[in-house]
PASE-307971 format. One line per 3 residues: their letters; for each residue y, z, x of C-alpha. Coordinates in nm, 3 decimals, decimal comma. Each point is the difference from the previous one (the first is absolute). Last residue first. Example, Ala and Ser with C-alpha at 12.3 -4.5 7.8 and 13.67 -1.06 7.14 Angstrom:
BEGIN
SA	-0,106:0,714:1,367  -0,344:0,066:-0,137
***
This chain:
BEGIN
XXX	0,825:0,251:2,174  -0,084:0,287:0,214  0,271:0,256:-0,070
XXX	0,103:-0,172:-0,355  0,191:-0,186:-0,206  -0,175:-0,107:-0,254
XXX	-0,170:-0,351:-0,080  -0,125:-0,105:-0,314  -0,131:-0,334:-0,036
XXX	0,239:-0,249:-0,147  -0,077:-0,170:-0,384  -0,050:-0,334:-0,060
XXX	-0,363:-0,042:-0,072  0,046:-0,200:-0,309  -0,324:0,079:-0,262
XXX	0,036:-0,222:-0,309  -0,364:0,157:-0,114  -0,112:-0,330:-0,016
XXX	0,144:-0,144:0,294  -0,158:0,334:0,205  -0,327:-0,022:-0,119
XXX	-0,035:-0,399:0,103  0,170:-0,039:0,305  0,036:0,322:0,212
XXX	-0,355:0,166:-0,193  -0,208:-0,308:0,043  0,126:-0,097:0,316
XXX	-0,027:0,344:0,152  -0,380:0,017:-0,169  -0,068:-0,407:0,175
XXX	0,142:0,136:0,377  -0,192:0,333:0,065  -0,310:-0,146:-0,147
XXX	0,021:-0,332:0,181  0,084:0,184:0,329  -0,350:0,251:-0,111
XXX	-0,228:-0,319:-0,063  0,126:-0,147:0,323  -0,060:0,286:0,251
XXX	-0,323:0,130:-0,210  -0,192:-0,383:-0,006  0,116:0,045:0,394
XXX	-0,207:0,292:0,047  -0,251:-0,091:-0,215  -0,140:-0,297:0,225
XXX	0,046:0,181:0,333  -0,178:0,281:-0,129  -0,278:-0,192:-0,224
XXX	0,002:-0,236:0,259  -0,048:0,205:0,275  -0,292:0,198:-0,112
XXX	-0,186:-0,301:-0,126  0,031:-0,145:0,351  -0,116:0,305:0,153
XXX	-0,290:0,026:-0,256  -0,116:-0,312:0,100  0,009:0,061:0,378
XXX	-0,210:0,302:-0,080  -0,258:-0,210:-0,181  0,014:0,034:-0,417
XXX	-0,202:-0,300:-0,076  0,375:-0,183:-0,102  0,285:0,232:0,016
XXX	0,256:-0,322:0,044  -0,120:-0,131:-0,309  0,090:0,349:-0,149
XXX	0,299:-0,011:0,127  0,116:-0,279:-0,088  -0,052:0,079:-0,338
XXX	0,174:0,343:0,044  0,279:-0,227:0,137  -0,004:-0,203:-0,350
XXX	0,045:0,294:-0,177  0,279:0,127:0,165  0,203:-0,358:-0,084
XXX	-0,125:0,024:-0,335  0,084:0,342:-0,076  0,379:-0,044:0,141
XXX	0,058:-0,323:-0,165  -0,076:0,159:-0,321  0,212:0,313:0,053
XXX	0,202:-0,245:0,100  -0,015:-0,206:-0,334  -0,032:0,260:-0,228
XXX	0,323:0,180:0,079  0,168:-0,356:0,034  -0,084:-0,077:-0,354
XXX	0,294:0,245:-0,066  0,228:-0,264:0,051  -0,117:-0,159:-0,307
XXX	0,196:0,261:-0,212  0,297:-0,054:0,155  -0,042:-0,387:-0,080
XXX	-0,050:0,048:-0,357  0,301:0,256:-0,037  0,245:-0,214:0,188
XXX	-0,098:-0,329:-0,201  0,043:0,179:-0,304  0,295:0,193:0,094
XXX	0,201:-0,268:0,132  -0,048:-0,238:-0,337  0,083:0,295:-0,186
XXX	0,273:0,120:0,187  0,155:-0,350:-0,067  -0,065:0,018:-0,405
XXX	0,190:0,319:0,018  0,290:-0,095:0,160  0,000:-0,293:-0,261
XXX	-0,056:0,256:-0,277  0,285:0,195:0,113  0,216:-0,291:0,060
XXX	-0,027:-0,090:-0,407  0,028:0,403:-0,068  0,367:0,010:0,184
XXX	0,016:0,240:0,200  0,067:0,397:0,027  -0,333:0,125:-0,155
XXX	-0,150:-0,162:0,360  -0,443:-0,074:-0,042  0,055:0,103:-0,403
XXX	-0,057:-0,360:-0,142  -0,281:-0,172:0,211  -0,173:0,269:0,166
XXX	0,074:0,324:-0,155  -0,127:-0,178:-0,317  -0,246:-0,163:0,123
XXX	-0,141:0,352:0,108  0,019:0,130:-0,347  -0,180:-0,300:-0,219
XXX	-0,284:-0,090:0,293  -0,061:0,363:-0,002  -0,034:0,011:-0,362
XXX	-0,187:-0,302:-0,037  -0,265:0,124:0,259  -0,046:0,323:-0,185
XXX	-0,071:-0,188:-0,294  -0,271:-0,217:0,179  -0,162:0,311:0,156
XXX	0,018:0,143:-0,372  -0,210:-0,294:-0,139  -0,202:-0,039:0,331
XXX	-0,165:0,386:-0,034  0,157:0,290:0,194  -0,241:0,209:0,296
XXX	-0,210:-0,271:0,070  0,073:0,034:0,380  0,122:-0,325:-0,003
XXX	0,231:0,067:-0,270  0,115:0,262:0,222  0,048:-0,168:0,298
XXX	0,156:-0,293:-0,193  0,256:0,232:-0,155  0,078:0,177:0,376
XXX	0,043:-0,331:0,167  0,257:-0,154:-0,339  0,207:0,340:0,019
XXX	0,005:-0,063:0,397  0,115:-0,341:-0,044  0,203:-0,015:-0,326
XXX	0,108:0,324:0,005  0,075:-0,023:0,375  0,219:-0,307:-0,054
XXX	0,200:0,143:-0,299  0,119:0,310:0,182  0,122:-0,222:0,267
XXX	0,214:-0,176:-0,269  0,087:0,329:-0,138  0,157:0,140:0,290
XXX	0,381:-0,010:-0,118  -0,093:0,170:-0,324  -0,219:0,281:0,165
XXX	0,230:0,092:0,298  0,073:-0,095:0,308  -0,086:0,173:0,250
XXX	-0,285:0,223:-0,139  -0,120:-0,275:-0,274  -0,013:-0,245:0,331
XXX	-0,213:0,313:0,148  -0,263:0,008:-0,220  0,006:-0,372:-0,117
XXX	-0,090:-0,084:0,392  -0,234:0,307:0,053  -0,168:-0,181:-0,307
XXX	0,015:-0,361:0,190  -0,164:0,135:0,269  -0,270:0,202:-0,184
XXX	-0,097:-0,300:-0,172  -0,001:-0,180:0,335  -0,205:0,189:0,202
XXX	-0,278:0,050:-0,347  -0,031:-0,434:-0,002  -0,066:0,049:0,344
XXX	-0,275:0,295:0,013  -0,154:-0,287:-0,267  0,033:-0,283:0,191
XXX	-0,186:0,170:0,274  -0,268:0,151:-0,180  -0,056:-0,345:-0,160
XXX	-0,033:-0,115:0,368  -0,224:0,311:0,074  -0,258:-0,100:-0,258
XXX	-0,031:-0,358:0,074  0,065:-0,224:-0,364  -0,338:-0,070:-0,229
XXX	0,170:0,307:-0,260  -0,025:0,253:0,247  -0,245:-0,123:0,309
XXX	-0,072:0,209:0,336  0,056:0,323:-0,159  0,260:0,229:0,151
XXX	-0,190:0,366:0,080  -0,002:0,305:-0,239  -0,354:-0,034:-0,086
XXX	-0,094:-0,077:0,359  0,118:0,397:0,081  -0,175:0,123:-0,226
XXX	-0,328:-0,165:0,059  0,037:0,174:0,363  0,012:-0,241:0,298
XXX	-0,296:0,069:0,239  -0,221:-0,288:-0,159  0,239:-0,260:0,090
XXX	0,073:-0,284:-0,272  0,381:0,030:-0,033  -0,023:0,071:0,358
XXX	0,166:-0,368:0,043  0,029:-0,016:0,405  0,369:-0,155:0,101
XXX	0,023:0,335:0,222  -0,093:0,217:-0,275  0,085:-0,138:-0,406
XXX	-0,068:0,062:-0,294  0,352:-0,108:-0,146  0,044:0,394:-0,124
XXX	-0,183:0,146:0,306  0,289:-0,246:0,190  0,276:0,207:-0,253
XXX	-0,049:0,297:0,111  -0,079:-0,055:0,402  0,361:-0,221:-0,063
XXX	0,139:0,286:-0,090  -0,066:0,228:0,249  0,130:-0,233:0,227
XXX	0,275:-0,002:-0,118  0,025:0,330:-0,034  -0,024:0,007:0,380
XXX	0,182:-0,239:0,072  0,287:0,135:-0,183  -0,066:0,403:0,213
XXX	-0,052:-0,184:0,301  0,343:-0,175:0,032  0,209:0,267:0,124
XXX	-0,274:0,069:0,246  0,147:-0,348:0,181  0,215:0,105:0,260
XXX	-0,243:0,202:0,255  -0,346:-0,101:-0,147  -0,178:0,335:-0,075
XXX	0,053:-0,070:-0,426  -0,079:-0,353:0,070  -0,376:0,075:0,059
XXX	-0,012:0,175:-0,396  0,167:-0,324:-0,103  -0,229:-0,222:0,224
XXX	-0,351:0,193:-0,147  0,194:-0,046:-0,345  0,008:-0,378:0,040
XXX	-0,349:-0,020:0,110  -0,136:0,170:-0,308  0,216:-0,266:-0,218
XXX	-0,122:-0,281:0,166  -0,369:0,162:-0,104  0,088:0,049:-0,359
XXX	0,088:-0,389:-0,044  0,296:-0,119:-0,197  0,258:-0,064:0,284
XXX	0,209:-0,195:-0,292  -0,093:0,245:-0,240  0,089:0,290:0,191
XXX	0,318:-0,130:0,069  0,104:-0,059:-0,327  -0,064:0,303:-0,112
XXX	0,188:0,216:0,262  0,291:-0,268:-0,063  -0,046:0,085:-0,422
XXX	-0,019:0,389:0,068  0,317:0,059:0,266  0,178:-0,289:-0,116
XXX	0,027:0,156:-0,330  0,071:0,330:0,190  0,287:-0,203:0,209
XXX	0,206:-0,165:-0,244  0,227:0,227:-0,031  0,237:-0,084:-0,279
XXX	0,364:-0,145:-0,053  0,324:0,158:-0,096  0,060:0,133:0,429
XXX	-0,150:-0,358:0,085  -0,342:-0,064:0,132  -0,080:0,082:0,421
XXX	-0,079:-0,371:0,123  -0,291:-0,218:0,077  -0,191:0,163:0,317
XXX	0,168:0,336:-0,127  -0,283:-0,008:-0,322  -0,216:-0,078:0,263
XXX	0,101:0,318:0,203  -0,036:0,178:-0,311  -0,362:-0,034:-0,052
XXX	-0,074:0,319:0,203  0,224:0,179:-0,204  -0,186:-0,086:-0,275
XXX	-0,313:0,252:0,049  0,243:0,280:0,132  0,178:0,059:-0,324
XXX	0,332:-0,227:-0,025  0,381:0,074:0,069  0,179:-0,328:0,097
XXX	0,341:0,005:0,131  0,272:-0,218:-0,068  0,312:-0,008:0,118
XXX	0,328:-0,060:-0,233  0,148:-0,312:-0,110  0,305:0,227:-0,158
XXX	-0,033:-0,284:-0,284  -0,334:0,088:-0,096  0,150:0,371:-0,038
XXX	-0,058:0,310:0,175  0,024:0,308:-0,182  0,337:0,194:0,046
XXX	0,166:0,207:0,342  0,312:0,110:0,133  0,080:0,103:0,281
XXX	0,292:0,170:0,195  -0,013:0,043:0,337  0,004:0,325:0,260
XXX	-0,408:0,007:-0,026  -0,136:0,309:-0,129  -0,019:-0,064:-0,352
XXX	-0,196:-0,302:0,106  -0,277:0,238:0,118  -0,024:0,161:-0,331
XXX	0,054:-0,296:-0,177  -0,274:-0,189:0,202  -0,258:0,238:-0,091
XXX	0,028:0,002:-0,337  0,032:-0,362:-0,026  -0,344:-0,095:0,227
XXX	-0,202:-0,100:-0,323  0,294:-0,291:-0,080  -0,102:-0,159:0,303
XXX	0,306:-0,089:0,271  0,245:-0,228:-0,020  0,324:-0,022:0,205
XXX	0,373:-0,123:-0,018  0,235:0,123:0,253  0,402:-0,022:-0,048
XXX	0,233:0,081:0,267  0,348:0,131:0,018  0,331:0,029:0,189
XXX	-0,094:-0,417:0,094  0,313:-0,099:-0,235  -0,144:0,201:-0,325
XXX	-0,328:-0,128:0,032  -0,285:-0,105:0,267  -0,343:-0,186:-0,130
XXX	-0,293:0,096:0,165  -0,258:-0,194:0,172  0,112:-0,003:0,350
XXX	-0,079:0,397:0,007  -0,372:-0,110:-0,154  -0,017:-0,275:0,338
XXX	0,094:0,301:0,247  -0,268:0,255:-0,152  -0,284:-0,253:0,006
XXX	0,131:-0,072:0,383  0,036:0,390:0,051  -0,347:0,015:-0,111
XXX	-0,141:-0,296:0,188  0,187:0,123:0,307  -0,162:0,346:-0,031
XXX	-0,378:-0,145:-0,074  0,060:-0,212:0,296  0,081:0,318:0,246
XXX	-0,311:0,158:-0,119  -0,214:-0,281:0,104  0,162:-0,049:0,328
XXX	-0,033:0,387:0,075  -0,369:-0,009:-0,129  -0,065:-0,342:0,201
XXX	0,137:0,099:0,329  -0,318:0,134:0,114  -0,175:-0,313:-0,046
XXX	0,315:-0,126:0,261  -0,207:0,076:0,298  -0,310:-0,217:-0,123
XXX	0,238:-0,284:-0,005  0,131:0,076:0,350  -0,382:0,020:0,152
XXX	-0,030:-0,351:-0,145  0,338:-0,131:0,175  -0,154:0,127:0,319
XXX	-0,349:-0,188:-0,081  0,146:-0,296:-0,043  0,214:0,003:0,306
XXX	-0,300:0,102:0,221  -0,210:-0,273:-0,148  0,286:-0,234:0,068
XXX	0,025:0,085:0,388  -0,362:-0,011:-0,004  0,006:-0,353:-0,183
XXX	0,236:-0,115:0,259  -0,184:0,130:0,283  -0,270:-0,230:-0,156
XXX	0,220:-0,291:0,031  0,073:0,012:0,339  -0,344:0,080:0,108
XXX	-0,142:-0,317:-0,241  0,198:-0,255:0,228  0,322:-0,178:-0,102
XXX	0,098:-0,337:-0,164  -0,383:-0,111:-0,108  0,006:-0,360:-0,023
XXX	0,021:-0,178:-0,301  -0,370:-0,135:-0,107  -0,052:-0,370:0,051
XXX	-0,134:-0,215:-0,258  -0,335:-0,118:0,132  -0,138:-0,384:0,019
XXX	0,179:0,006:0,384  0,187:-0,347:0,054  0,140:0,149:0,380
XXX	0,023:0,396:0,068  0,143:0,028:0,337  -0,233:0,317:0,070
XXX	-0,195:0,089:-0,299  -0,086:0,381:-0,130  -0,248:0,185:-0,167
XXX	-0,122:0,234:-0,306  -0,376:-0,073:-0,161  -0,021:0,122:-0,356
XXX	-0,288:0,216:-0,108  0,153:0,367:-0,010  0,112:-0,051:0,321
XXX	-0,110:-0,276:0,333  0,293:0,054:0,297  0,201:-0,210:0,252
XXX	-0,175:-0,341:0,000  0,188:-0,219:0,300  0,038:-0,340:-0,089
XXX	0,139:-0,284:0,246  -0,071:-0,265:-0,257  -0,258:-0,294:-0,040
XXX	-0,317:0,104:0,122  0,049:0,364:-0,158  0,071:-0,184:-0,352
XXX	-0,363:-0,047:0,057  -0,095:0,300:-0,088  0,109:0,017:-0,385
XXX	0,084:0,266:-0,163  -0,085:0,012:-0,356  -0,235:0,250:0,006
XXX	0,258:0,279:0,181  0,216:-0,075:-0,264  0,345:-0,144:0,174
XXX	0,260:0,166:0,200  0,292:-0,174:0,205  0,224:0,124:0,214
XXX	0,184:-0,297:0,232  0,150:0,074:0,340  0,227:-0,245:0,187
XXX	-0,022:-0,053:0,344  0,263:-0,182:0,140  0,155:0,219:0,236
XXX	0,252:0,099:-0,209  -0,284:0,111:-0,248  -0,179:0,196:0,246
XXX	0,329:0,230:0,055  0,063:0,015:-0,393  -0,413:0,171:-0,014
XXX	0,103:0,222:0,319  0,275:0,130:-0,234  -0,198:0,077:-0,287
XXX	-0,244:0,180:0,174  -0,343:0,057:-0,077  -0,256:0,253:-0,083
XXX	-0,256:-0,151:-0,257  0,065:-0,292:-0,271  -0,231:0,197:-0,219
XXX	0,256:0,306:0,011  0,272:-0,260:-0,114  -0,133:-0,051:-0,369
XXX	-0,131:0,450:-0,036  0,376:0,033:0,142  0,169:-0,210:-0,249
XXX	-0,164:0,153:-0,324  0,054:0,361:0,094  0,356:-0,127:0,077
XXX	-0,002:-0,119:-0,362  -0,155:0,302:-0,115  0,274:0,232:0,173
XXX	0,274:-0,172:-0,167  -0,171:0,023:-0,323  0,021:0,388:0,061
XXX	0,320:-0,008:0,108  0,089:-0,152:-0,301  -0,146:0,184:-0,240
XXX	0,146:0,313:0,141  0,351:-0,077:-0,030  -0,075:-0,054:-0,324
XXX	-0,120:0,334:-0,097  -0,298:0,191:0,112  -0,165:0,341:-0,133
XXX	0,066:-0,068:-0,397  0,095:0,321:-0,074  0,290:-0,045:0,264
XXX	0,088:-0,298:-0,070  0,036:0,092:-0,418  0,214:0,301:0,129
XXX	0,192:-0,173:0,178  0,078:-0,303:-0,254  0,059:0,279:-0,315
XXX	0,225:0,140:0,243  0,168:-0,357:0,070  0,027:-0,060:-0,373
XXX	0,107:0,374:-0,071  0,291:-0,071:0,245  0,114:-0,351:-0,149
XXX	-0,014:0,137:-0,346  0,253:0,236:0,083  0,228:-0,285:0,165
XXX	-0,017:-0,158:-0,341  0,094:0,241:-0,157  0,312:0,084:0,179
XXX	0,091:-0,387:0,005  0,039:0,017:-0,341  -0,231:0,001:-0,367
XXX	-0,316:-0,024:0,185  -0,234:-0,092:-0,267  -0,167:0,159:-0,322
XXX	0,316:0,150:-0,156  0,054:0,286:-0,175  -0,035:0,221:-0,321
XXX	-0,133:0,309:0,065  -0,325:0,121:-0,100  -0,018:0,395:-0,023
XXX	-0,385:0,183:0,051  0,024:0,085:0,381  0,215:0,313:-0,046
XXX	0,050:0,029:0,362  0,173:-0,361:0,017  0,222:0,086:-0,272
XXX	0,097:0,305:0,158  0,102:-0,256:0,343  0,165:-0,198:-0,280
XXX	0,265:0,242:-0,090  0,018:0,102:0,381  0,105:-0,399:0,074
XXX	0,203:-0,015:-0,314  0,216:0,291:0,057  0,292:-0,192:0,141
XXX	0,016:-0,183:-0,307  0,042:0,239:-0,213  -0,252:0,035:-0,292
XXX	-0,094:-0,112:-0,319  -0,327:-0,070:-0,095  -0,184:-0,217:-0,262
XXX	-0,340:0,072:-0,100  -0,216:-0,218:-0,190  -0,347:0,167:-0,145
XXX	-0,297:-0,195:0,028  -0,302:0,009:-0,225  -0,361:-0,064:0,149
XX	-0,127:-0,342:-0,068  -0,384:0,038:-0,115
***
């Protein structure tokens, strides 16, 4: 839910604005209005220091920087030069210039030692210098219409360069021992970048305010929750300013905060992926919290996925950076365990027809066929045609809420018709009222919700360009609806994709297997791993992506969710 806000607005002197908002700070429960950027070059230069202690530390963690990186690639290209010139042997570049201005030129050549040929010894002065690693390494004196593309020769001996690799090793290993000094830096570094990004926080909610009474006085505005009033006054009635405070409005474009039970909060970040909702609209995390859990599950449909998933989430609760995440995968996991018993199935296996499973249990599971038409694609349609009631309820819910019952009767119209039409063919289904009365029923609906359609869709126009509006929805509506509610064929279709795809490496498997020797079990071993492994990656990226879809596109148009409220963000110590 969207917790209330109360607006503040404070009046102080303007010299007491920095110790005003210094209390702020402490309080740690006010937002105040400001900007998002550097607002001058003060800001700016603020930034600038957190951004190079953000860089320290970050080098520092990290063990090597880029000064590093590069003497480390130096030292692999000299690596790289002396192994080439160590083959050549000791020699000296100088007496090699002396030979050549007395006419004897030296040519390096090296050629697989199988492809030398010996008879290139009766036609050049050759001299073979070494035989390594198969390849045969030598030289040619006055080098005339040789077959071989000469190598360049070496430009100093491998002493030289190796005392440059020991000089390097030393400097590497110097700068190393500096890094390791500055671990012990890290506390003070850290600490000092928590005070600049406080001050900085401070700074940009001092920029924020609006000055008065030819710059004698300054005005703050703030919001805090409504459940933190009591304890504000009392610390407000400390602060030399005068306040005043009243519910904030739609038009105040106040924060929002969420306030949820522990189950949705972990679906909140998704509901942040799109957009916190207005401060007049709805939270539409704890339907996202049930329908994305859902969804999920179904497209992963198989028990044993789901085991997997909650061995990782219970693993991710050690990992350094990601145990925020165990608790969701977790219970998603969970639910996909729940809901793969329910499609029958255990690492693409059908235990529909295992011994082990209680009768119970396969009572409750989807059957193969309803009506001729797959089981879990009617299931699918179904859990969609429910999504999308409920959307466009929350929709008439809160448009009656904003707006009022006689300027929302054109939405009211819609869900009559298509929810009121859903729930009467459920029930006549079900056998529970008779065709006559179905058919009345019908009428009736048809009667009112045309009526909010065509005539009463805006009480302040003309009825001609009412019906014309109205005539337009319908056209958008019926096209919308039908298409939303094929876009829940996805659910079946990965989970189909998924089962198939996992099926077929048990079936590769099991040809693999063979008589049962040790090498066949080895193969079946790793393709079963190897196999599900991957069917897991890509079943549980579709099954992240299709539910978001599903809930950002479809849900979230019908409901006439807008996420266009700002996250709340007080001023605080270690904000």
């Amino acid at each position: 839910m969207i917790t209330p806000m109360t607006r503040y607005d404070f009046i102080l002197l303007s010299s007491g604005t920095e110790a005003f908002l210094e209390k702020i700070q402490s309080l740690g429960v006010v937002d105040i209005t400001r900007s998002v950027k550097p607002v001058d070059s003060a800001s700016a230069a603020m930034l600038e220091k957190i951004a190079a202690l953000k860089a320290d530390i970050s080098d520092i963690e990290k063990g090597s920087d880029a000064h590093l990186s590069a003497l480390l690639a130096r030292r692999s290209e000299l690596e790289k030069e002396a192994q080439n010139v160590e083959i050549w042997g000791e020699f000296s570049a100088e007496a090699i210039a002396d030979l050549e201005a007395k006419g004897l030129k030296l040519s390096f050549y090296s050629v697989p030692t199988k492809k030398y040929d010996p008879e290139w010894e009766q036609q050049q002065a050759i001299q073979i210098v070494a035989e390594n690693k198969g390849f045969t390494y030598f030289t040619v004196v006055n080098a005339t219409d040789f077959p071989l593309k000469a190598l360049p020769a070496p430009s100093r001996s491998s002493e030289a360069v190796r005392e440059e690799i020991a000089a390097l090793d030393a400097e590497i290993e110097a700068y190393r021992q500096t890094l390791a000094n500055r671990v012990s830096e890290l506390p003070g570094l850290k600490e000092l970048l928590a005070r600049q990004s406080s001050e900085l926080d401070r700074y940009l909610a001092g920029a924020a305010v609006e000055s008065a009474a030819e710059e004698h006085l300054t005005v703050v505005t703030g919001f805090a929750p409504t459940e933190n009033d009591e304890a504000l006054q009392t610390e407000f009635d400390k602060l030399d300013a005068f306040y005043t405070k009243a519910d904030a409005q739609l038009e105040d474009n106040p924060p929002i905060k969420l306030k949820n039970n522990k189950f949705v909060q972990m679906f909140e970040v998704l509901t942040d992926m799109y957009g916190r909702p207005a401060y007049n609209g709805f939270d539409p995390t704890p339907y996202i919290s049930i329908f994305f859990l859902l969804f999920f599950a179904m497209c992963m449909g198989d028990a044993g996925y789901g085991i997997i998933l909650i061995i990782i989430g219970l693993l991710l609760k050690q990992a350094k950076g990601f145990a925020s995440l165990a608790p969701l995968v977790v219970t998603l996991g969970g639910a996909t365990v729940v809901v793969g018993f329910l499609f029958h199935t255990f690492f693409s296996m059908d235990i529909s027809s295992w011994a082990i499973i209680p009768d119970a249990l396969k009572s409750i599971m989807v059957p193969a066929k309803v009506a001729t038409y797959d089981g879990t694609m009617v299931l699918a349609l179904a859990v969609g045609i429910v999504h999308l009631c409920l959307a466009m309820i929350v929709k008439t819910v809160y448009a009656t809420k904003n707006q009022g019952f006689l300027n929302s009767l054109s939405t009211w119209g819609w869900t009559l018709l298509i929810v009121g039409g859903v729930v009467v063919a459920l029930i006549s289904l079900m056998g529970v009222i008779d065709a006559a009365l179905t058919k009345i029923i019908v009428i009736a609906l048809g009667v009112l919700s045309g009526l909010g359609i065509f005539l009463l869709n805006n009480l302040h126009r003309n009825p001609l360009l009412n019906i014309g509006a109205g005539l337009w929805e319908t056209y958008n509506t019926a096209t919308g609806v039908l298409g939303d509610v094929l876009s829940y064929l996805r659910l079946y279709a990965l989970g189909l994709a998924g089962s198939m795809l996992g099926f077929a490496f048990n079936d590769l498997a099991k040809m693999a297997l063979g008589d049962g020797g040790i090498g066949g079990w080895i193969a079946f071993i790793l393709i079963v791993v190897i196999g599900h492994t991957l069917n897991l990656a890509m079943a549980a990226l579709g099954a992240f992506v299709h539910p978001l879809r599903l809930n950002f596109l479809e849900f979230f148009k019908n409901s006439g969710y807008e996420g266009a409220g700002r996250n709340y963000n007080p001023l605080k110590k270690n904000n």
